[in-house]
Backbone as XML, in Angstrom:
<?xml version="1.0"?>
<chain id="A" units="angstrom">
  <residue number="1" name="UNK">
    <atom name="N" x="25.489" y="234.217" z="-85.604"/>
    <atom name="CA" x="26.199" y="235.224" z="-84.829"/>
    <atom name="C" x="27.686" y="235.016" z="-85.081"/>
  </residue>
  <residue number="2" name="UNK">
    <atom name="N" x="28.113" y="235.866" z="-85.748"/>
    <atom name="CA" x="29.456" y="236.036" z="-85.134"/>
    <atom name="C" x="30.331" y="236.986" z="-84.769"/>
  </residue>
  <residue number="3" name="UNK">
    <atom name="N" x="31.208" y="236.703" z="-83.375"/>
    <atom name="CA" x="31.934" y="237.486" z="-82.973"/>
    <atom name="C" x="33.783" y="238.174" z="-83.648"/>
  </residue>
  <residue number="4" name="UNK">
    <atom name="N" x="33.633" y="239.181" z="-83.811"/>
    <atom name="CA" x="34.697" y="239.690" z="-84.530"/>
    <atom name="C" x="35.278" y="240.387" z="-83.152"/>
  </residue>
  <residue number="5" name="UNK">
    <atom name="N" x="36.269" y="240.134" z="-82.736"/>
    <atom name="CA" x="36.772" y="241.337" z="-81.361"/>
    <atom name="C" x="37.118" y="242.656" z="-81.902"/>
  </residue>
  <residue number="6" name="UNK">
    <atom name="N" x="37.594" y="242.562" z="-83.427"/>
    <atom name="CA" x="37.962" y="244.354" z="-84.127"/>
    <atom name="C" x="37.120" y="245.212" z="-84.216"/>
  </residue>
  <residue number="7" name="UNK">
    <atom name="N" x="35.968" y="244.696" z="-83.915"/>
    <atom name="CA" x="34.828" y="245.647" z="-84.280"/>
    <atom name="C" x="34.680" y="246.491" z="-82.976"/>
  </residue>
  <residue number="8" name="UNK">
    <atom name="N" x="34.843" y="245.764" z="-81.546"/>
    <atom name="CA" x="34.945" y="245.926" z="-80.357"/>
    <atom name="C" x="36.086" y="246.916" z="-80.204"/>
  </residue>
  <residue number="9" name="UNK">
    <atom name="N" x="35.634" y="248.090" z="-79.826"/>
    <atom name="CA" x="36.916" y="249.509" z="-79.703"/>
    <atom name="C" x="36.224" y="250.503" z="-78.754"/>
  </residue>
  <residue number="10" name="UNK">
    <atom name="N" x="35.144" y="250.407" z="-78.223"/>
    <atom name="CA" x="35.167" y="251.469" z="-76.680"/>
    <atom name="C" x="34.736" y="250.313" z="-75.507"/>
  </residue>
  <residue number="11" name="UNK">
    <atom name="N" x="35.647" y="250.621" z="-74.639"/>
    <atom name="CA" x="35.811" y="249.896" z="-73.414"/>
    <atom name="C" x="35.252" y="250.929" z="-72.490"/>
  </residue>
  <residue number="12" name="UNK">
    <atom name="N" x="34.890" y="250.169" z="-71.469"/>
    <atom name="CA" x="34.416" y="250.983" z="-69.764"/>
    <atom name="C" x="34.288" y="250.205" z="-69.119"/>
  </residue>
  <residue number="13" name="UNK">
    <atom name="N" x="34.626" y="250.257" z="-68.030"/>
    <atom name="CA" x="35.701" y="249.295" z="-66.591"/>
    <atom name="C" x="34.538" y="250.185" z="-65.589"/>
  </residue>
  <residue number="14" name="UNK">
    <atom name="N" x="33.950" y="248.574" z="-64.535"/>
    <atom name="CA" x="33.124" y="249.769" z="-63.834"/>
    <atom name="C" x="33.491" y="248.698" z="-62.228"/>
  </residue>
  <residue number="15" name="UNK">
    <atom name="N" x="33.879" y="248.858" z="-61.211"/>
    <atom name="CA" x="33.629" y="248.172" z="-59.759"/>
    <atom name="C" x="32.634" y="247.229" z="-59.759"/>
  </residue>
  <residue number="16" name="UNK">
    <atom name="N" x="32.583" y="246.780" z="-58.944"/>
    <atom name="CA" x="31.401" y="246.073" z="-58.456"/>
    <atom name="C" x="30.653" y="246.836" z="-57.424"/>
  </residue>
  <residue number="17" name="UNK">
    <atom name="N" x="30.287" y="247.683" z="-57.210"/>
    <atom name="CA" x="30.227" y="248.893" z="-55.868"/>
    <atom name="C" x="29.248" y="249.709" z="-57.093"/>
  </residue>
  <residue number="18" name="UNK">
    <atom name="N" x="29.825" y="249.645" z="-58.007"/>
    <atom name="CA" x="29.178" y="250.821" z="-59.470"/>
    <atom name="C" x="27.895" y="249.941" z="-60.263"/>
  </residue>
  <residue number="19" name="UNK">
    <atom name="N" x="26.960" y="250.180" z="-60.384"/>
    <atom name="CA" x="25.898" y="249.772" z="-61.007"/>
    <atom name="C" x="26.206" y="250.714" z="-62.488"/>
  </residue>
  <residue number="20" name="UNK">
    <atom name="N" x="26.180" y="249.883" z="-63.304"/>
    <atom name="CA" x="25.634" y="250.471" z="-64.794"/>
    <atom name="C" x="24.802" y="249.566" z="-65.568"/>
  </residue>
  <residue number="21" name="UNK">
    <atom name="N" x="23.811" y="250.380" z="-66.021"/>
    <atom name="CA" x="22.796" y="249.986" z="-66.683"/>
    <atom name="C" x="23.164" y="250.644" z="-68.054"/>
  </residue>
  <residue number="22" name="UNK">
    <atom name="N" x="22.732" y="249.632" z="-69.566"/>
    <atom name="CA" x="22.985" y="250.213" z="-70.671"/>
    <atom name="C" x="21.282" y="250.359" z="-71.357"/>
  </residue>
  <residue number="23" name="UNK">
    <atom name="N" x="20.779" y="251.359" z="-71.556"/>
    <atom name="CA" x="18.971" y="251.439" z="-72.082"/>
    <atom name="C" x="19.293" y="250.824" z="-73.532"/>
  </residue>
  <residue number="24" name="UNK">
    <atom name="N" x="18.474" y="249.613" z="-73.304"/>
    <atom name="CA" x="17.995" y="248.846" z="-74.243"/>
    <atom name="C" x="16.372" y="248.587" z="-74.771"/>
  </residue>
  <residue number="25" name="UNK">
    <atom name="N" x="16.201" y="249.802" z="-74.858"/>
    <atom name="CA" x="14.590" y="250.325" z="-74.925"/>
    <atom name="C" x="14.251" y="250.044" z="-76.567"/>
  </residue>
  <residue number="26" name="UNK">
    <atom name="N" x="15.615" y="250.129" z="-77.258"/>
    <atom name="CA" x="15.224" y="249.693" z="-78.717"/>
    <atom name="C" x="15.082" y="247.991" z="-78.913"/>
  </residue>
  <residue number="27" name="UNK">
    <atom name="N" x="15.088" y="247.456" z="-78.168"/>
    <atom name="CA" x="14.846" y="245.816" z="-78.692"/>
    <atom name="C" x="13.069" y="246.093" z="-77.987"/>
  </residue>
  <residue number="28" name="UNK">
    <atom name="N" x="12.635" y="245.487" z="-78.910"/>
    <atom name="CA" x="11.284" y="244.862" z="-78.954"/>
    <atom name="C" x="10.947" y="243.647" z="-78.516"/>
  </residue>
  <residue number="29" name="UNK">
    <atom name="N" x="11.431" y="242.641" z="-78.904"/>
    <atom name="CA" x="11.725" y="241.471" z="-77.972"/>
    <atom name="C" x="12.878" y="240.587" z="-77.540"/>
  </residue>
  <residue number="30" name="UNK">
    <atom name="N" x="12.809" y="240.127" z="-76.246"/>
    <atom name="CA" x="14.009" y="239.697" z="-75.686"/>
    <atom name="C" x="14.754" y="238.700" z="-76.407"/>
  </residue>
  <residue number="31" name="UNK">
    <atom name="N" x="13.793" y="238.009" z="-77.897"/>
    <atom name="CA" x="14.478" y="236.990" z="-78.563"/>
    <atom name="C" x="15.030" y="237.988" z="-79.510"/>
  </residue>
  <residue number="32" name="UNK">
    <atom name="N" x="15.225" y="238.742" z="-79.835"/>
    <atom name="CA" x="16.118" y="239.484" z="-80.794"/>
    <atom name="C" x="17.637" y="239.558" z="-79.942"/>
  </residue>
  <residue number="33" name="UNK">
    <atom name="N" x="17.786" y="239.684" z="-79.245"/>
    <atom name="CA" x="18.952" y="239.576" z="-78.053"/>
    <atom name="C" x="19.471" y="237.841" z="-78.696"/>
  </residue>
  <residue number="34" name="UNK">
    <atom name="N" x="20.512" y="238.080" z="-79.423"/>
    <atom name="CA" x="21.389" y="236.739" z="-79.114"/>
    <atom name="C" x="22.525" y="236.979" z="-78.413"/>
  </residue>
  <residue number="35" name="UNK">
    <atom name="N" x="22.842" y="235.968" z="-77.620"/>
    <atom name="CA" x="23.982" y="235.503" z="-76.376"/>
    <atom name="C" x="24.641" y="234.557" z="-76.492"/>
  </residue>
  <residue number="36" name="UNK">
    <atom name="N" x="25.960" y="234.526" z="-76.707"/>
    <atom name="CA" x="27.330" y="233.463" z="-76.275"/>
    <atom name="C" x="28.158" y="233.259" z="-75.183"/>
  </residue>
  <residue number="37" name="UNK">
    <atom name="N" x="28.030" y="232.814" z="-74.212"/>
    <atom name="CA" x="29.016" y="232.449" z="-73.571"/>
    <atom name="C" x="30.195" y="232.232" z="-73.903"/>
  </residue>
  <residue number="38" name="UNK">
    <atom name="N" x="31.440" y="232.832" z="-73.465"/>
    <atom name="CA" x="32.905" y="232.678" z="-74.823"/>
    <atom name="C" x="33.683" y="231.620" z="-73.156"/>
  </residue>
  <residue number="39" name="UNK">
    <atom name="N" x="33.186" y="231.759" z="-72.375"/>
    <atom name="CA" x="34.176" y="231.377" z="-71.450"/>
    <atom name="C" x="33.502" y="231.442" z="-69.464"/>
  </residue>
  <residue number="40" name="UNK">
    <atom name="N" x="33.743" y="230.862" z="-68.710"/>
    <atom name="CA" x="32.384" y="231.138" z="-67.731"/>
    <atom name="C" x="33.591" y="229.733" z="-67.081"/>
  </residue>
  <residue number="41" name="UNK">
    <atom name="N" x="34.765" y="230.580" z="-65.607"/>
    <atom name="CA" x="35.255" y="229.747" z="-65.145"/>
    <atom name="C" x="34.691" y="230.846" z="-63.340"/>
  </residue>
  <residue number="42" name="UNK">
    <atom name="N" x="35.620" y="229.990" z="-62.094"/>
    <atom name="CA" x="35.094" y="230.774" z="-61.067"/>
    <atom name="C" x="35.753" y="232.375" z="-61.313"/>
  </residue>
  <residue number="43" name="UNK">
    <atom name="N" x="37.397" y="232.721" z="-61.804"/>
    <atom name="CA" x="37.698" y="234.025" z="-61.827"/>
    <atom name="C" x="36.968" y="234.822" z="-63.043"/>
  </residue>
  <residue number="44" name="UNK">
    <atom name="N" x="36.358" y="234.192" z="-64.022"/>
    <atom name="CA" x="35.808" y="234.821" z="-65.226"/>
    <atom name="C" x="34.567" y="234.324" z="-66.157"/>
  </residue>
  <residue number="45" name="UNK">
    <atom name="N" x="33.529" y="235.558" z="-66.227"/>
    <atom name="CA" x="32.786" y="235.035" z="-67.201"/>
    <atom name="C" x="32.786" y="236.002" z="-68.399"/>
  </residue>
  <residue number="46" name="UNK">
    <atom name="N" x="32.570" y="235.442" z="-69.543"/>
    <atom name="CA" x="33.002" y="236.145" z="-70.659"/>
    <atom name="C" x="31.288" y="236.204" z="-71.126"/>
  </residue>
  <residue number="47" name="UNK">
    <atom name="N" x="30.551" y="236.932" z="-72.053"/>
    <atom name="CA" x="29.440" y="236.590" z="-72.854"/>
    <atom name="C" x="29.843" y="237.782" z="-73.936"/>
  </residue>
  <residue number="48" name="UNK">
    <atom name="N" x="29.577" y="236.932" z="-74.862"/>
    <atom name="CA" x="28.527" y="238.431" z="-76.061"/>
    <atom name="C" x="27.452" y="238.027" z="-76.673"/>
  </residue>
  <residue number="49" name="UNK">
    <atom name="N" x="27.188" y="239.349" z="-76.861"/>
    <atom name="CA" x="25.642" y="239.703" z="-77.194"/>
    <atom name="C" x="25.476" y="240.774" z="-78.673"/>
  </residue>
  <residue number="50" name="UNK">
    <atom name="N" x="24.676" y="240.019" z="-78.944"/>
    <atom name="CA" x="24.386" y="241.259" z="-80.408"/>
    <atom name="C" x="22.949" y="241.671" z="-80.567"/>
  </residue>
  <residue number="51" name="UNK">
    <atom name="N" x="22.525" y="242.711" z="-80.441"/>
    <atom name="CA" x="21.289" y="243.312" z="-79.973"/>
    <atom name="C" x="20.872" y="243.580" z="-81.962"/>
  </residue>
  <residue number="52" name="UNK">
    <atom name="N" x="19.713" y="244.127" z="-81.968"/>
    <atom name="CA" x="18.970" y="244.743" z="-82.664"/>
    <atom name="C" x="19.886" y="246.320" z="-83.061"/>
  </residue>
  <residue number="53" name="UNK">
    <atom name="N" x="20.033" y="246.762" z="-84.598"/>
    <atom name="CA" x="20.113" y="247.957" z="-84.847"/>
    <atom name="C" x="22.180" y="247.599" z="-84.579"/>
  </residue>
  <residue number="54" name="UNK">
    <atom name="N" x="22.552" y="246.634" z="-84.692"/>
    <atom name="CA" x="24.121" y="246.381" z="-84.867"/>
    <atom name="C" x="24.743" y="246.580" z="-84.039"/>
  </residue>
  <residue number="55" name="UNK">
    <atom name="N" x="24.220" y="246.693" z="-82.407"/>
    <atom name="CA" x="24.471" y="247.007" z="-81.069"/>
    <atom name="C" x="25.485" y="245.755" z="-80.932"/>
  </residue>
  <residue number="56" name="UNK">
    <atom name="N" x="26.500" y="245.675" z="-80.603"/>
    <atom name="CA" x="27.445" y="244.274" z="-79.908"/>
    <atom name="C" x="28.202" y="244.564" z="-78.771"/>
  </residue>
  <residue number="57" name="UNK">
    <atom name="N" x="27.859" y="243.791" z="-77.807"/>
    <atom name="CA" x="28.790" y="243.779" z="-76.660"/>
    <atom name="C" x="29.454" y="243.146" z="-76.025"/>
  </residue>
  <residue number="58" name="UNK">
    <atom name="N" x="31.187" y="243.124" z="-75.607"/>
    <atom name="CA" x="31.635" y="241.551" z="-75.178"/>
    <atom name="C" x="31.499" y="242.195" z="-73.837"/>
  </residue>
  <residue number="59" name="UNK">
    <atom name="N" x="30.601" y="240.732" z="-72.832"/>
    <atom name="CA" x="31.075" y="241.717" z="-71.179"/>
    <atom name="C" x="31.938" y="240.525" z="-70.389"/>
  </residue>
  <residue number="60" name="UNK">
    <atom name="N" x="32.652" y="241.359" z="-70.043"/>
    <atom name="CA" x="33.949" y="240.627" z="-69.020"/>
    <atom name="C" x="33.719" y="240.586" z="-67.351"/>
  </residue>
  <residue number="61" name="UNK">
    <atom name="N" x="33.176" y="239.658" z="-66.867"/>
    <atom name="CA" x="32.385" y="239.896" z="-65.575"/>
    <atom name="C" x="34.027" y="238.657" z="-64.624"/>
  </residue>
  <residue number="62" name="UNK">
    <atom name="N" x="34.562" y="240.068" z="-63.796"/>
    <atom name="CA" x="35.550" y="239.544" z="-62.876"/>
    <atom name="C" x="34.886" y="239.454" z="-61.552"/>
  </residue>
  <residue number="63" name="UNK">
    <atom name="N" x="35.733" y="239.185" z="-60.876"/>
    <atom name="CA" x="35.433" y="239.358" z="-59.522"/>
    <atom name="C" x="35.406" y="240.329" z="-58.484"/>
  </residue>
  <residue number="64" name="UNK">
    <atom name="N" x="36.435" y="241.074" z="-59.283"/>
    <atom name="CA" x="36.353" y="242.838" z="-58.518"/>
    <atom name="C" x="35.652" y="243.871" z="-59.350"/>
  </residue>
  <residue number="65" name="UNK">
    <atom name="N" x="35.176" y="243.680" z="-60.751"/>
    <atom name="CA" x="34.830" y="244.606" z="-61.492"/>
    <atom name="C" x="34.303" y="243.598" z="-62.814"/>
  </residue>
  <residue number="66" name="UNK">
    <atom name="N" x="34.166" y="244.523" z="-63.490"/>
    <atom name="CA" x="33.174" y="244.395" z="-64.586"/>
    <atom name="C" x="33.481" y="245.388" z="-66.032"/>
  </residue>
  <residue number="67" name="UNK">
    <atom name="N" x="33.908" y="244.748" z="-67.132"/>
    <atom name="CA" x="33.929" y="245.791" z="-68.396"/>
    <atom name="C" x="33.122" y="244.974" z="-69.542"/>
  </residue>
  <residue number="68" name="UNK">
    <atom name="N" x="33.092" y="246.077" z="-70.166"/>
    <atom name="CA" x="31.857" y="246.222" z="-70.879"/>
    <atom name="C" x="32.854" y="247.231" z="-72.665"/>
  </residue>
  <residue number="69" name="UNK">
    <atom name="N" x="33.191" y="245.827" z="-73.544"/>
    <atom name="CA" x="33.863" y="246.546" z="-74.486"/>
    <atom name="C" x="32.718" y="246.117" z="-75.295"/>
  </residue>
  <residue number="70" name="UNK">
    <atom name="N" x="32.145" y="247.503" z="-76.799"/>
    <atom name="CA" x="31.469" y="247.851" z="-77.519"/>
    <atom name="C" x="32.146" y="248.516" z="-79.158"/>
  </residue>
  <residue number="71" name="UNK">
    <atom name="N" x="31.441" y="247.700" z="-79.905"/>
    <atom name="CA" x="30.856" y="248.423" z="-80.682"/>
    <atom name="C" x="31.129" y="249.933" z="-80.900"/>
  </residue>
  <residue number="72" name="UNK">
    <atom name="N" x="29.666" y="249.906" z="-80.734"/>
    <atom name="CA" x="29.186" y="251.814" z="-80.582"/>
    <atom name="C" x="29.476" y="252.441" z="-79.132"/>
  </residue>
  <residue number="73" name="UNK">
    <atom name="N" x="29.738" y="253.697" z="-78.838"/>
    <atom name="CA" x="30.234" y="254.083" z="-78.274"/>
    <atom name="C" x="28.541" y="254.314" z="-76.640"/>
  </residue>
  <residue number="74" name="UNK">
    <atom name="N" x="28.981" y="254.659" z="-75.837"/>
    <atom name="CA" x="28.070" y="255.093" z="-74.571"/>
    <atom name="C" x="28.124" y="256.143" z="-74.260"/>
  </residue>
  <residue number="75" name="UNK">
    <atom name="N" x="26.758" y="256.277" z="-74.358"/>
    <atom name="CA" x="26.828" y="257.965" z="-73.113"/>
    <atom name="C" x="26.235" y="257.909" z="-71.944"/>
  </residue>
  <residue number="76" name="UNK">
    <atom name="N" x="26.670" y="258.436" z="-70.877"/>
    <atom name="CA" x="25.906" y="258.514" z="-69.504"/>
    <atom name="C" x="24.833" y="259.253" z="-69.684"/>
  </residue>
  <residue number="77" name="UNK">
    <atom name="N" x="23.310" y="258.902" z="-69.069"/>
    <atom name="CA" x="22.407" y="260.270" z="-69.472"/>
    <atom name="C" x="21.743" y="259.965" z="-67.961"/>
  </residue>
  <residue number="78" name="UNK">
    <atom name="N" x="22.655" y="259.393" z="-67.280"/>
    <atom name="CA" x="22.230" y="259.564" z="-65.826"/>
    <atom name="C" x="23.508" y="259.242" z="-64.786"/>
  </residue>
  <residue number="79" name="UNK">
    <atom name="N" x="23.516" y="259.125" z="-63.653"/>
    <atom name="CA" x="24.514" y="258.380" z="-62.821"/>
    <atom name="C" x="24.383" y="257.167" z="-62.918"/>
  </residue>
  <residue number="80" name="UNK">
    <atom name="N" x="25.029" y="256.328" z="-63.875"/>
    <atom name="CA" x="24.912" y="254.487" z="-64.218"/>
    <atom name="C" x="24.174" y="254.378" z="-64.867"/>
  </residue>
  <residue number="81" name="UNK">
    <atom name="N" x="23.734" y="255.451" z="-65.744"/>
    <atom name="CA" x="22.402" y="254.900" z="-67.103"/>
    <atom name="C" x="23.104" y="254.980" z="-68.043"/>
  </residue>
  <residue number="82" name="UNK">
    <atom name="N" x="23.318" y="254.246" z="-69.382"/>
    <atom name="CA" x="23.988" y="254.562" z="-70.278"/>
    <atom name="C" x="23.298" y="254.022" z="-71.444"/>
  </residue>
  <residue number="83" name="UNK">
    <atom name="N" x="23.107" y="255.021" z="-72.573"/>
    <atom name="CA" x="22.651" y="254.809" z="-74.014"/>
    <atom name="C" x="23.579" y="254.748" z="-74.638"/>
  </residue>
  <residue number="84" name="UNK">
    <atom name="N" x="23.331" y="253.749" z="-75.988"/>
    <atom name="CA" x="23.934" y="253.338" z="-76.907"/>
    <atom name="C" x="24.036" y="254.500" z="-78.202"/>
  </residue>
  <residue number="85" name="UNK">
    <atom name="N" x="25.436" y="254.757" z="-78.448"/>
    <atom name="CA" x="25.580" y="256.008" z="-79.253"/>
    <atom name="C" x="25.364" y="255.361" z="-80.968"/>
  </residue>
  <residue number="86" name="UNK">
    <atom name="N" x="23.777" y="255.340" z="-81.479"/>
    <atom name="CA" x="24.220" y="254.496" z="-82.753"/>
    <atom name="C" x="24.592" y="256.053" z="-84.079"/>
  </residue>
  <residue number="87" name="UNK">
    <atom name="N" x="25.078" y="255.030" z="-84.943"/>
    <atom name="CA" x="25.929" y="256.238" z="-85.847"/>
    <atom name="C" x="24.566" y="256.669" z="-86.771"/>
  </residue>
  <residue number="88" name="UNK">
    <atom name="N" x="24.879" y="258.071" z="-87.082"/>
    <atom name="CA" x="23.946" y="258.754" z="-87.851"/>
    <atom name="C" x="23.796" y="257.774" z="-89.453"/>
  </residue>
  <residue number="89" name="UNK">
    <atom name="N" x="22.425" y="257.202" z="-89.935"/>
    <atom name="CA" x="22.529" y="256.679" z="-90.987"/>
    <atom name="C" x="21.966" y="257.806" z="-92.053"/>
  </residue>
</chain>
C-alpha cells in the first residue's frame, strides 16, 4: 500500500450529528480492504484505506466532525448514502 496525498482531490466535511455512509457493495471481501492508521491521538484519528477497483480514502475523524478526502469523486443517491463515482474505463 501506498499512500500518495496528490491523488487525494475531492474532500467532504460532514458533523458529527450527519451520518454518511459510502456503498461499498463492490468489495467482495472485507480482506481486500487494506487500512493504515497515519496517526490516532485523543484530538485526531487519521486512517487510509484502499478498496478494490482503485477506490482510496484518507478519513480525518475530529472531534466535532469528520472528512472524508478521495480519490474518485461521491455522489449522494440518498440522504447520507454515498457511491463511489469510478471513471468510465
Amino acid at each position: 500500500m501506498s499512500y500518495n496525498p496528490d491523488e487525494l482531490i475531492h474532500t467532504y466535511i460532514f458533523g458529527l450529528d450527519t451520518s454518511a455512509k459510502v456503498d461499498t457493495s463492490f468489495v467482495k471481501d472485507m480482506s481486500e480492504i487494506k487500512v493504515q492508521i497515519l496517526k490516532q491521538t485523543p484530538e485526531l484519528i487519521v486512517n487510509y484505506s484502499e478498496y478494490p477497483k482503485g477506490f482510496k480514502i484518507l478519513m480525518n475523524q475530529y472531534a466535532d466532525k469528520v472528512e472524508y478526502i478521495t480519490n474518485y469523486p461521491l455522489k449522494e443517491i440518498r440522504p447520507g448514502e454515498f457511491a463511489v463515482e469510478f471513471p468510465l474505463v
